[in-house]
MIMI-169519 format. One record per atom (N, C-alpha, C, CB): atom name; residue number from 0; x, y, z. Coordinates in steps of 0.1 Angstrom, whole numbers, m for minus. Glycine has a CB too. Example, Ala and Ser with C-alpha at 12.3 -4.5 7.8 and 13.67 -1.06 7.14 Angstrom:
@atom: N | n: 0 | u: 132 | v: m57 | w: 78 $
@atom: CA | n: 0 | u: 123 | v: m45 | w: 78 $
@atom: C | n: 0 | u: 132 | v: m33 | w: 78 $
@atom: CB | n: 0 | u: 113 | v: m45 | w: 90 $
@atom: N | n: 1 | u: 128 | v: m22 | w: 71 $
@atom: CA | n: 1 | u: 137 | v: m11 | w: 71 $
@atom: C | n: 1 | u: 129 | v: 0 | w: 79 $
@atom: CB | n: 1 | u: 141 | v: m6 | w: 57 $
END
This chain:
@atom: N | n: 0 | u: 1007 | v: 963 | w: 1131 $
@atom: CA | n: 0 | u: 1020 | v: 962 | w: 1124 $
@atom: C | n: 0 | u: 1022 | v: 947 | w: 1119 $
@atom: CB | n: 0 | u: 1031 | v: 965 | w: 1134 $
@atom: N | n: 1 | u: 1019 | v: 940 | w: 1129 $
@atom: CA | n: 1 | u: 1016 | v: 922 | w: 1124 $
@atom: C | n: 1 | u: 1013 | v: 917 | w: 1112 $
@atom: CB | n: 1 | u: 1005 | v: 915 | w: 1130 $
@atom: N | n: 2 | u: 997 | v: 924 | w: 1117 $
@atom: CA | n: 2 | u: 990 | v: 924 | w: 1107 $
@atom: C | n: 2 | u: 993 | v: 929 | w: 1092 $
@atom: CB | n: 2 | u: 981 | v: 928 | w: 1111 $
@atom: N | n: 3 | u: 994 | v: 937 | w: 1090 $
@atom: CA | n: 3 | u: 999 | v: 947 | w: 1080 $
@atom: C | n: 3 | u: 1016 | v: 941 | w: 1071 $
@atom: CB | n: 3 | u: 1003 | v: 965 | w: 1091 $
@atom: N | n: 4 | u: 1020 | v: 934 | w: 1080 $
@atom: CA | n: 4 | u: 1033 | v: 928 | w: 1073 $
@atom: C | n: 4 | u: 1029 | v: 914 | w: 1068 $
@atom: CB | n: 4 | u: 1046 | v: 928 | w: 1084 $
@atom: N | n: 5 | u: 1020 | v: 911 | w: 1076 $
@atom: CA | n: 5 | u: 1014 | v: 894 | w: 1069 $
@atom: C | n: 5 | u: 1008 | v: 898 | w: 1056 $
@atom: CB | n: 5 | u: 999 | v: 884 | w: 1078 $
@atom: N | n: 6 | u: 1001 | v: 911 | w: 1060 $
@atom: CA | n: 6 | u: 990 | v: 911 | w: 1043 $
@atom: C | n: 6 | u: 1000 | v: 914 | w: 1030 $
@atom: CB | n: 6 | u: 975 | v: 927 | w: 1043 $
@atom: N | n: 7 | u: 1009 | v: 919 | w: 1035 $
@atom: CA | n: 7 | u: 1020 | v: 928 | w: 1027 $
@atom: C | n: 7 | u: 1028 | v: 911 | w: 1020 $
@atom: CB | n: 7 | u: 1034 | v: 941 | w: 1040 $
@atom: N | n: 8 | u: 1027 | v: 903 | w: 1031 $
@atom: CA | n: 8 | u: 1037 | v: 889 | w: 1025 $
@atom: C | n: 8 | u: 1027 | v: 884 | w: 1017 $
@atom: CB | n: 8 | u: 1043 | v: 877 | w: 1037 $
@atom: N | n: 9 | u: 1016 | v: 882 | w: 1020 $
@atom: CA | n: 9 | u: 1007 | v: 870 | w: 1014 $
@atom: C | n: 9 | u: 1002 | v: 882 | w: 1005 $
@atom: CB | n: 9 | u: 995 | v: 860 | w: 1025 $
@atom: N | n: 10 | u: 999 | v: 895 | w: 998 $
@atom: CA | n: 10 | u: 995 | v: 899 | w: 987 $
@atom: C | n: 10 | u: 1000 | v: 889 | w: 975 $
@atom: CB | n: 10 | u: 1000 | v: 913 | w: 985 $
@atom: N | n: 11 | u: 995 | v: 888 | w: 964 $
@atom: CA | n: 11 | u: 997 | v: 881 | w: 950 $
@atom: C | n: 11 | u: 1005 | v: 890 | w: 945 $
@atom: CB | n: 11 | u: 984 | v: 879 | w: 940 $
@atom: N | n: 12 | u: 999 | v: 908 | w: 944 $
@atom: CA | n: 12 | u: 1010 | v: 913 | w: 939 $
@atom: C | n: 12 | u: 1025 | v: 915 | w: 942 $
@atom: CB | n: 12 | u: 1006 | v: 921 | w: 938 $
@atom: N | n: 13 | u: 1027 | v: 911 | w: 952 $
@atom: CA | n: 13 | u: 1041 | v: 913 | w: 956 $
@atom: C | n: 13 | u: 1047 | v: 896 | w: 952 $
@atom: CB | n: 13 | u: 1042 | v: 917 | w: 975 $
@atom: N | n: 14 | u: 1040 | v: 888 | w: 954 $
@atom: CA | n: 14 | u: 1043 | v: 875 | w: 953 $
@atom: C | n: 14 | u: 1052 | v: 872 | w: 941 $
@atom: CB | n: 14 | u: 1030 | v: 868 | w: 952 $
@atom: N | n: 15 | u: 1048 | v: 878 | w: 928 $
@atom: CA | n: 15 | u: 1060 | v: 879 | w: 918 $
@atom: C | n: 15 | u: 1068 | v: 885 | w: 914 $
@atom: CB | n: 15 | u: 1060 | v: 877 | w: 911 $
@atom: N | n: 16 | u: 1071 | v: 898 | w: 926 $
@atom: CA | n: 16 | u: 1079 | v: 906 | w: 921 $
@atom: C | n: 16 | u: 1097 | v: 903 | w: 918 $
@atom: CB | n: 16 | u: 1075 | v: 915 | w: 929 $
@atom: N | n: 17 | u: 1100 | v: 915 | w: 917 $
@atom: CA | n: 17 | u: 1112 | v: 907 | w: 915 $
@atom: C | n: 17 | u: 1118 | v: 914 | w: 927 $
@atom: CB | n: 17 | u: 1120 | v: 908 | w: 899 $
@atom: N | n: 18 | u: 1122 | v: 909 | w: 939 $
@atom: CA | n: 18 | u: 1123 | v: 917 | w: 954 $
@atom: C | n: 18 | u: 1143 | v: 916 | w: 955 $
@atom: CB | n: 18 | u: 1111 | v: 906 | w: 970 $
@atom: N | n: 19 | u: 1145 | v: 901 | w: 953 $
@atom: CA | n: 19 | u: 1159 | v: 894 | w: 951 $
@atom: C | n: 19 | u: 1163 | v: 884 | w: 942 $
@atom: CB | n: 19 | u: 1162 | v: 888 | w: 961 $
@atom: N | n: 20 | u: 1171 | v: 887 | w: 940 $
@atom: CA | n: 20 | u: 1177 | v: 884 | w: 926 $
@atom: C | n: 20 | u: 1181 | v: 866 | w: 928 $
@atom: CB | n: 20 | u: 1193 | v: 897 | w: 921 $
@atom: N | n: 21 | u: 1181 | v: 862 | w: 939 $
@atom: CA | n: 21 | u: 1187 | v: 848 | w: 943 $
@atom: C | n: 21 | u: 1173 | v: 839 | w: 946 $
@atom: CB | n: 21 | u: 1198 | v: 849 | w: 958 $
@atom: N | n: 22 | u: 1172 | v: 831 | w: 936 $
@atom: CA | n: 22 | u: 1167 | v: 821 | w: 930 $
@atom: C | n: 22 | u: 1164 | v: 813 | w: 946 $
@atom: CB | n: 22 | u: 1178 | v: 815 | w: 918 $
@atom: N | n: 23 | u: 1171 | v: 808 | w: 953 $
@atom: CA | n: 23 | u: 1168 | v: 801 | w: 962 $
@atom: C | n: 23 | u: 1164 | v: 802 | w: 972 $
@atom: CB | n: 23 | u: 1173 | v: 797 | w: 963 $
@atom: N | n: 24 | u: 1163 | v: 825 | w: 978 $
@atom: CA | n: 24 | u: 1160 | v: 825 | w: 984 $
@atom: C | n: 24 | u: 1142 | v: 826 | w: 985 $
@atom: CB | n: 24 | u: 1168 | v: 830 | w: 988 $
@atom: N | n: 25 | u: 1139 | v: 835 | w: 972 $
@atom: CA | n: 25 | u: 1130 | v: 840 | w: 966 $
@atom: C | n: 25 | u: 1122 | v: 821 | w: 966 $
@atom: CB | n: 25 | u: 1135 | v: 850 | w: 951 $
@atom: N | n: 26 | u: 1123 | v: 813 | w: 959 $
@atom: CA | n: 26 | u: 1121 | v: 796 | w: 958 $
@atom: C | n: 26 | u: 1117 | v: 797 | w: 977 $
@atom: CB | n: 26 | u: 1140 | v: 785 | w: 952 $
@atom: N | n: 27 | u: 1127 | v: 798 | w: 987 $
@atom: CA | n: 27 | u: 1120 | v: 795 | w: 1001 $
@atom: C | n: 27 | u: 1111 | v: 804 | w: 1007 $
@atom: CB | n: 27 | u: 1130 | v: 794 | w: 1011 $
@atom: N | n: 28 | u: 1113 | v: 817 | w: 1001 $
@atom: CA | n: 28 | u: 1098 | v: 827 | w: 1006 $
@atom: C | n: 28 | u: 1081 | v: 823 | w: 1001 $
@atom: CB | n: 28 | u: 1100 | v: 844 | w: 997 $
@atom: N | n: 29 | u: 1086 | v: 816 | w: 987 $
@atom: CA | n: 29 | u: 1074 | v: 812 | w: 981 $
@atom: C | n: 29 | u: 1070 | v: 799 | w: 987 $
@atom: CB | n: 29 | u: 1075 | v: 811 | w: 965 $
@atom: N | n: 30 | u: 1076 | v: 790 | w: 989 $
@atom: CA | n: 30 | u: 1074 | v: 777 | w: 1002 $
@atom: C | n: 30 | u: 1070 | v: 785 | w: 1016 $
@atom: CB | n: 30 | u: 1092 | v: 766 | w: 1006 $
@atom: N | n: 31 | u: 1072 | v: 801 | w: 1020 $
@atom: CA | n: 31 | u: 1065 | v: 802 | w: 1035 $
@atom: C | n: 31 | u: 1052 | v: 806 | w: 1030 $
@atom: CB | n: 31 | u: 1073 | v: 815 | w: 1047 $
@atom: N | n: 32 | u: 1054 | v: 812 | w: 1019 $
@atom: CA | n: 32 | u: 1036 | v: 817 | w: 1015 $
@atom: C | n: 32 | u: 1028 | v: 808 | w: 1016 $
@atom: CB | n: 32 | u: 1032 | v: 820 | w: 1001 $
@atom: N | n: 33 | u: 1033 | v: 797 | w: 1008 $
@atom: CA | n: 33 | u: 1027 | v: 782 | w: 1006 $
@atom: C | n: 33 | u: 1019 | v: 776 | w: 1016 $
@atom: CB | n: 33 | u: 1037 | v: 772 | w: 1004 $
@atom: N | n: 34 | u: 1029 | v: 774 | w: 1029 $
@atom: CA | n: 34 | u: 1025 | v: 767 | w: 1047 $
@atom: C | n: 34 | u: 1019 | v: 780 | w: 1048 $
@atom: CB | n: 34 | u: 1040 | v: 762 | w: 1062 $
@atom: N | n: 35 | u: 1017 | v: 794 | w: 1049 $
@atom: CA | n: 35 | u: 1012 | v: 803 | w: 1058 $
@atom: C | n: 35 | u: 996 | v: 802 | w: 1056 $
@atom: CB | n: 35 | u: 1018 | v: 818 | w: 1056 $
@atom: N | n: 36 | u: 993 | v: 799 | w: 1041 $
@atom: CA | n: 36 | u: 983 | v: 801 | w: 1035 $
@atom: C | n: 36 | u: 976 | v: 791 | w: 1039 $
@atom: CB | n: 36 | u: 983 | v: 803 | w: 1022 $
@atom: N | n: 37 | u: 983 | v: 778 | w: 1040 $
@atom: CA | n: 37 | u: 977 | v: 767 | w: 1043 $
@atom: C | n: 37 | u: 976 | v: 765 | w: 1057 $
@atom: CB | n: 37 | u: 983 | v: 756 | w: 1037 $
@atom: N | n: 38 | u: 982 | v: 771 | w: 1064 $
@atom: CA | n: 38 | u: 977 | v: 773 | w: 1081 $
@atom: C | n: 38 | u: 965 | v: 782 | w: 1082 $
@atom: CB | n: 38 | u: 989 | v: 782 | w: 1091 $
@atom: N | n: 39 | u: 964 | v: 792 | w: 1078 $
@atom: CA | n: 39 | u: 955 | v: 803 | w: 1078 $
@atom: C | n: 39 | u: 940 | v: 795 | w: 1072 $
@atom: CB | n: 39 | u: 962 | v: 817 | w: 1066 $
@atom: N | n: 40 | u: 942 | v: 786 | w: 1062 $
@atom: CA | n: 40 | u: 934 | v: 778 | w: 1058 $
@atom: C | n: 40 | u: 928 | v: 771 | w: 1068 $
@atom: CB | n: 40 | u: 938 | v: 771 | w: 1049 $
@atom: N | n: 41 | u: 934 | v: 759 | w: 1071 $
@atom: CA | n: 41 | u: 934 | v: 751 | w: 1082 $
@atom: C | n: 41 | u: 921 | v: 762 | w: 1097 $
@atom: CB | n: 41 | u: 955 | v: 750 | w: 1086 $
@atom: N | n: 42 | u: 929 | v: 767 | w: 1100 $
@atom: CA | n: 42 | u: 925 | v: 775 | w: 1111 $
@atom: C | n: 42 | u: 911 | v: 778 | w: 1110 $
@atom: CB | n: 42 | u: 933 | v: 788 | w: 1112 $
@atom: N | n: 43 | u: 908 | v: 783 | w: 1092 $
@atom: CA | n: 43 | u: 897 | v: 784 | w: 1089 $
@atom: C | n: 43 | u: 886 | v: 777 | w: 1095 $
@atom: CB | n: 43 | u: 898 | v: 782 | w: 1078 $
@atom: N | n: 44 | u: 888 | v: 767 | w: 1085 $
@atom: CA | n: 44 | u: 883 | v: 754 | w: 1090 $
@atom: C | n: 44 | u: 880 | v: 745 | w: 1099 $
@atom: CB | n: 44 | u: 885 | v: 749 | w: 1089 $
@atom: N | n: 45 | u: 887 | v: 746 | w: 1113 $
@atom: CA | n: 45 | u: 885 | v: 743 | w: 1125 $
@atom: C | n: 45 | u: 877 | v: 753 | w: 1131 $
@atom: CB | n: 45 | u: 896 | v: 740 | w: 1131 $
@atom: N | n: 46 | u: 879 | v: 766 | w: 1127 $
@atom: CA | n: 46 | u: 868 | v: 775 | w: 1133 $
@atom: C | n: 46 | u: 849 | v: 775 | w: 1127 $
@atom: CB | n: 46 | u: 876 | v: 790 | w: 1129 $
@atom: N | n: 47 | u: 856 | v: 771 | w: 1116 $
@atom: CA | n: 47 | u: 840 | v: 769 | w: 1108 $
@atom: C | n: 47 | u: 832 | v: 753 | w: 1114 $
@atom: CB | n: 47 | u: 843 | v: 767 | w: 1085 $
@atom: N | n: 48 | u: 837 | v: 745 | w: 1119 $
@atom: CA | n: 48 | u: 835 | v: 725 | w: 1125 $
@atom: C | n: 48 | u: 835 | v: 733 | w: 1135 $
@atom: CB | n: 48 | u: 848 | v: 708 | w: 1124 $
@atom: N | n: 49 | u: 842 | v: 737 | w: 1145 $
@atom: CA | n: 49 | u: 838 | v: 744 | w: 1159 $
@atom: C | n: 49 | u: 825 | v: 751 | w: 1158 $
@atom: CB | n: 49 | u: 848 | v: 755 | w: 1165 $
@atom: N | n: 50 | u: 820 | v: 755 | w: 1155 $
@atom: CA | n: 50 | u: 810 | v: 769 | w: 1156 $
@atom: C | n: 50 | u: 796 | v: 764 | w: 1147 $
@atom: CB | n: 50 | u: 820 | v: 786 | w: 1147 $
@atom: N | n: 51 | u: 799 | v: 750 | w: 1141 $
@atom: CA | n: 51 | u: 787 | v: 741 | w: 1133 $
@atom: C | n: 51 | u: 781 | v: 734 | w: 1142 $
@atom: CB | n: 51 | u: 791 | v: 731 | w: 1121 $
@atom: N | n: 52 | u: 792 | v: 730 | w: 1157 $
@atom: CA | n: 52 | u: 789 | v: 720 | w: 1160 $
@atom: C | n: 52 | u: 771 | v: 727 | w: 1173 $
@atom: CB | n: 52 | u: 805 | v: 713 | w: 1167 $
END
């Protein structure tokens, strides 16, 4: 279910839809995509330097 609602946030296609009509909230969903992606990134990465070493 977690899962399934993360992939559902972070899809591209949903990313520009038009979900709400308010500018600022739609503006702070696209700033959580932003950090989620870049955590998920991150995480990457420490797992890929862990597992080289």
């Amino acid at each position: 279910m977690f899962l399934k609602r993360l992939l559902y946030y972070l899809n591209p296609l949903t990313l520009f839809g038009k979900s709400n009509p308010d500018f600022n909230l739609r503006f702070m969903h696209g700033i959580n995509r932003i950090s989620i992606l870049l955590f998920l990134v991150c995480v990457v990465v420490m797992v890929v330097r862990a597992l080289s070493k």
